[in-house]
matplotlib code that plots the C-alpha trace (Angstrom):
import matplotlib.pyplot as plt

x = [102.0, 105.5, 108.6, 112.1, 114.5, 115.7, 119.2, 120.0, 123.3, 125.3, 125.7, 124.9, 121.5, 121.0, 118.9, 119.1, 117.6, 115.3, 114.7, 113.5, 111.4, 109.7, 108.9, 107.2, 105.4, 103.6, 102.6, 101.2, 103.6, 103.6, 107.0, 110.2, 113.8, 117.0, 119.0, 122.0, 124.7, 127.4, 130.3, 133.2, 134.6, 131.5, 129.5, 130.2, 129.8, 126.7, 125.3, 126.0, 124.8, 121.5, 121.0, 121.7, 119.4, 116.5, 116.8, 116.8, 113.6, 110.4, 107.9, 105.2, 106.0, 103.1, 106.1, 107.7, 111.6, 113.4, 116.9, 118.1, 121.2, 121.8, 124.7, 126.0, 128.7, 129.8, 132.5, 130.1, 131.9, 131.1, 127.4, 126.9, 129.9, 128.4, 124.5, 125.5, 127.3, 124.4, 121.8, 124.2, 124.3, 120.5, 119.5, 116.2, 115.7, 118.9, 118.4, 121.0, 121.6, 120.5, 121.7, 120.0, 120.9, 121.7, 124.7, 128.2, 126.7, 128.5, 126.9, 125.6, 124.8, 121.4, 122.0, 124.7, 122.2, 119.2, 121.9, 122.9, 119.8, 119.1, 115.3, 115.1, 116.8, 116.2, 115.7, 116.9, 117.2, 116.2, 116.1, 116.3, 113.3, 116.0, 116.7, 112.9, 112.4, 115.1, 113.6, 110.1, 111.9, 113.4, 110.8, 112.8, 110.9, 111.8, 111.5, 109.4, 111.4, 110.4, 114.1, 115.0, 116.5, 116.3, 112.6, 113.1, 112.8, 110.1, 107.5, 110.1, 110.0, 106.4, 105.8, 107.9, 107.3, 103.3, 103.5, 106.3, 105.0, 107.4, 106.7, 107.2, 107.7, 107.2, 110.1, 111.4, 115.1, 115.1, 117.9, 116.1, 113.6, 112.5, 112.7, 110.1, 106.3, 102.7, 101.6, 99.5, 102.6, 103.9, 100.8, 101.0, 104.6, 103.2, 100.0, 102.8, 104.8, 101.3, 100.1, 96.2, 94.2, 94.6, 98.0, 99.0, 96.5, 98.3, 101.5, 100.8, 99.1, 102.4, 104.6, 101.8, 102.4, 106.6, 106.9, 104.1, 106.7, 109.7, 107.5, 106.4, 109.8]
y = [88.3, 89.2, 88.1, 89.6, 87.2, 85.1, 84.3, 84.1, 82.6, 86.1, 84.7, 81.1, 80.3, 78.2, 80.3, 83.6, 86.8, 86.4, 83.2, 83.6, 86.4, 84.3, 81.5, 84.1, 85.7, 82.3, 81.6, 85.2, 86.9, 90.3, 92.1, 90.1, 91.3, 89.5, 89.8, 87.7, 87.3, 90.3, 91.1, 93.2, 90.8, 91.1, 93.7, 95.6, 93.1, 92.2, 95.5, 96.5, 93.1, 93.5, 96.9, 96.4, 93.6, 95.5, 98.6, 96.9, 94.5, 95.6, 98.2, 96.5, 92.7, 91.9, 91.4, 93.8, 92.9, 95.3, 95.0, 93.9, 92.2, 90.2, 91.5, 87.5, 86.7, 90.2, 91.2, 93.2, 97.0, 96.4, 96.5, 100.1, 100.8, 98.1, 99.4, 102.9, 101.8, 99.5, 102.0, 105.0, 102.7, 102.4, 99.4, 98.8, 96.1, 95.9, 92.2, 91.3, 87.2, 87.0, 85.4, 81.6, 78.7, 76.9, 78.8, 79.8, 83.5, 86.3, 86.8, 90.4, 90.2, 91.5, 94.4, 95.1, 94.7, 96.8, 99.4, 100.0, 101.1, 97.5, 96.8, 92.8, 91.2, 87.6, 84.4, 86.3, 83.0, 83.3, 87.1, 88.9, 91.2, 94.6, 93.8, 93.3, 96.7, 98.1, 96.3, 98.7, 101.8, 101.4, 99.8, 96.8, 93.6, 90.7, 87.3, 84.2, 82.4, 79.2, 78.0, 74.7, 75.1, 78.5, 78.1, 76.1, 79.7, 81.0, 80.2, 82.3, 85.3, 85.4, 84.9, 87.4, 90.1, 90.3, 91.0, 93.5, 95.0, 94.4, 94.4, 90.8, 89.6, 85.8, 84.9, 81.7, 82.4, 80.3, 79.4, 76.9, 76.2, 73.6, 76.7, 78.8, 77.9, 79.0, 82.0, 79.9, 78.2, 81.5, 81.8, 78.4, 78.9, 81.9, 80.0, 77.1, 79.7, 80.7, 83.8, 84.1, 85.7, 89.1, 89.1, 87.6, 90.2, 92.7, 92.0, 92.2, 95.5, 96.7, 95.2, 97.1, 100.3, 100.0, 98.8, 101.3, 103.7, 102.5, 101.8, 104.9, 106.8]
z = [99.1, 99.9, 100.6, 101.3, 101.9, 98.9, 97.6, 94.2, 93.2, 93.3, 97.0, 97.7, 96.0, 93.2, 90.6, 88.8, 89.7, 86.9, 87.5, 91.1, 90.1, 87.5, 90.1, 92.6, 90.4, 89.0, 92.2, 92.9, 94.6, 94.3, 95.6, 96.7, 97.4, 96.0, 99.6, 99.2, 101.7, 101.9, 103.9, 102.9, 100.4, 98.4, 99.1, 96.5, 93.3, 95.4, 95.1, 91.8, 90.3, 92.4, 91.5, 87.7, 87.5, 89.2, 87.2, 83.8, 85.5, 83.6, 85.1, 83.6, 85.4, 87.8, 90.2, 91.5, 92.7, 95.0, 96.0, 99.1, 101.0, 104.0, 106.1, 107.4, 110.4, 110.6, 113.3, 115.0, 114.4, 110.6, 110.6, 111.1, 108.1, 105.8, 106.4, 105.5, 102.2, 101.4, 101.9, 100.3, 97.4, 96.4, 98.6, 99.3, 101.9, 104.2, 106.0, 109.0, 110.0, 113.4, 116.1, 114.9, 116.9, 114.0, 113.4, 114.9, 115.5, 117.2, 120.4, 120.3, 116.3, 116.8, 118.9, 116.7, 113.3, 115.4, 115.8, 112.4, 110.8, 109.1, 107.7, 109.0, 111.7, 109.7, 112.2, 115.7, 117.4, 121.4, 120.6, 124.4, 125.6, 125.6, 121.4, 120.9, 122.6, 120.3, 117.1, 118.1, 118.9, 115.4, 113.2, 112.6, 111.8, 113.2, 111.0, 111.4, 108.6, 106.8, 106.8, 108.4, 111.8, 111.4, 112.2, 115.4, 117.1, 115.6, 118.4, 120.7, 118.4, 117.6, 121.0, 122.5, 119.3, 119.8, 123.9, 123.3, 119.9, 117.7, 113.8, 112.7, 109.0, 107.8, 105.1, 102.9, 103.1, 99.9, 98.3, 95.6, 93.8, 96.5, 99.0, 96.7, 98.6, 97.4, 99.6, 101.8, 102.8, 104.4, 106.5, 107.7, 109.0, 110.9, 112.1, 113.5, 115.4, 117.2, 115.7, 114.8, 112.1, 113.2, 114.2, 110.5, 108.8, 111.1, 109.6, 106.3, 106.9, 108.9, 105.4, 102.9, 104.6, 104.8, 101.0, 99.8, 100.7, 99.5, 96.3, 96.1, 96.8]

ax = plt.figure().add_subplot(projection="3d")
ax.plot(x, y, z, "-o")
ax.set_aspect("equal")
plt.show()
């Protein structure tokens, strides 16, 4: 089981790095990414915390913990700058804040994100059929999250991913221990945004193949 979008308290979470990976991994999760919120104030403590930590994490965990960030509330001419330093810089798992109705989000953040070469476009809100089309063009996944009010959309997104074919990705967005579900949980979100069996064994097969590479590399 996987997730990529956690938040440790280099950004706005309440746990360590280490600490987050030690909860995941005792409930059987097998890779997660630290993404925590970045813009140009922080970006680059973010990055060189997040890639310190993961470096120095042990080969020999049974978790594996790549690093990741979350581009948040970006004027929408600094994605594109911001991706490109993040990925430059040994990121592994570039996430951009969609456009959620459950936040002041720039309208045209999610073109913007799809645009800049991101990995996941996290809780897309009412996500329009042109960005969906973009999000497949580019191999971006698009997030069912577990997040309160962020999830309010995921119906929309599942929905509207599977008849365009879109990869989708289901995601805690956890900031606390609270935040940090067993595996099944993960499934259930997805099963309550109306995906199936095979769509939820299809996504995991879509994830195995994009983090066997990164993995691997």
């Amino acid at each position: 089981m996987y997730d990529l979008h956690t938040h440790s308290l280099l950004s706005d979470g309440l746990l360590l790095p280490s600490e987050i990976a030690a909860r995941y991994a005792a409930l059987g999760y097998k890779v997660i990414a630290i993404s925590d919120h970045a813009d140009y104030s922080n970006i680059e403590f973010i990055t060189r915390a997040i890639l310190k930590f993961t470096k120095h994490w042990p080969k020999t965990s049974k978790i594996k913990v790549l690093p990741g960030i979350e581009l948040t509330h970006l004027p929408l001419e600094q994605f594109k700058p911001l991706c490109n330093y993040a990925r430059k810089m040994g990121i592994k798992i570039i996430v951009a804040h969609g456009e959620s109705p459950a936040e002041p989000v720039r309208k045209g953040t999610n073109r913007a994100a799809l645009e800049a070469g991101i990995d996941i476009l996290a809780h897309p809100g009412l996500i329009t059929d042109a960005d969906i089309k973009l999000a497949k063009l580019k191999g971006v996944f698009l997030e069912l999250t577990a997040r309160r009010g962020h999830r309010n959309t995921n119906a929309h997104v599942a929905a509207a991913g599977l008849r365009l074919g879109a990869k989708l990705i289901v995601n805690t967005d956890s900031h606390s221990p609270q935040d940090i579900p067993k595996p099944a949980k993960l499934a259930e979100i997805a099963r309550k945004a109306g995906l199936k069996t095979r769509d939820i064994a299809k996504i995991y097969r879509n994830l195995g193949l994009f983090l066997g590479k990164l993995i691997i590399l």
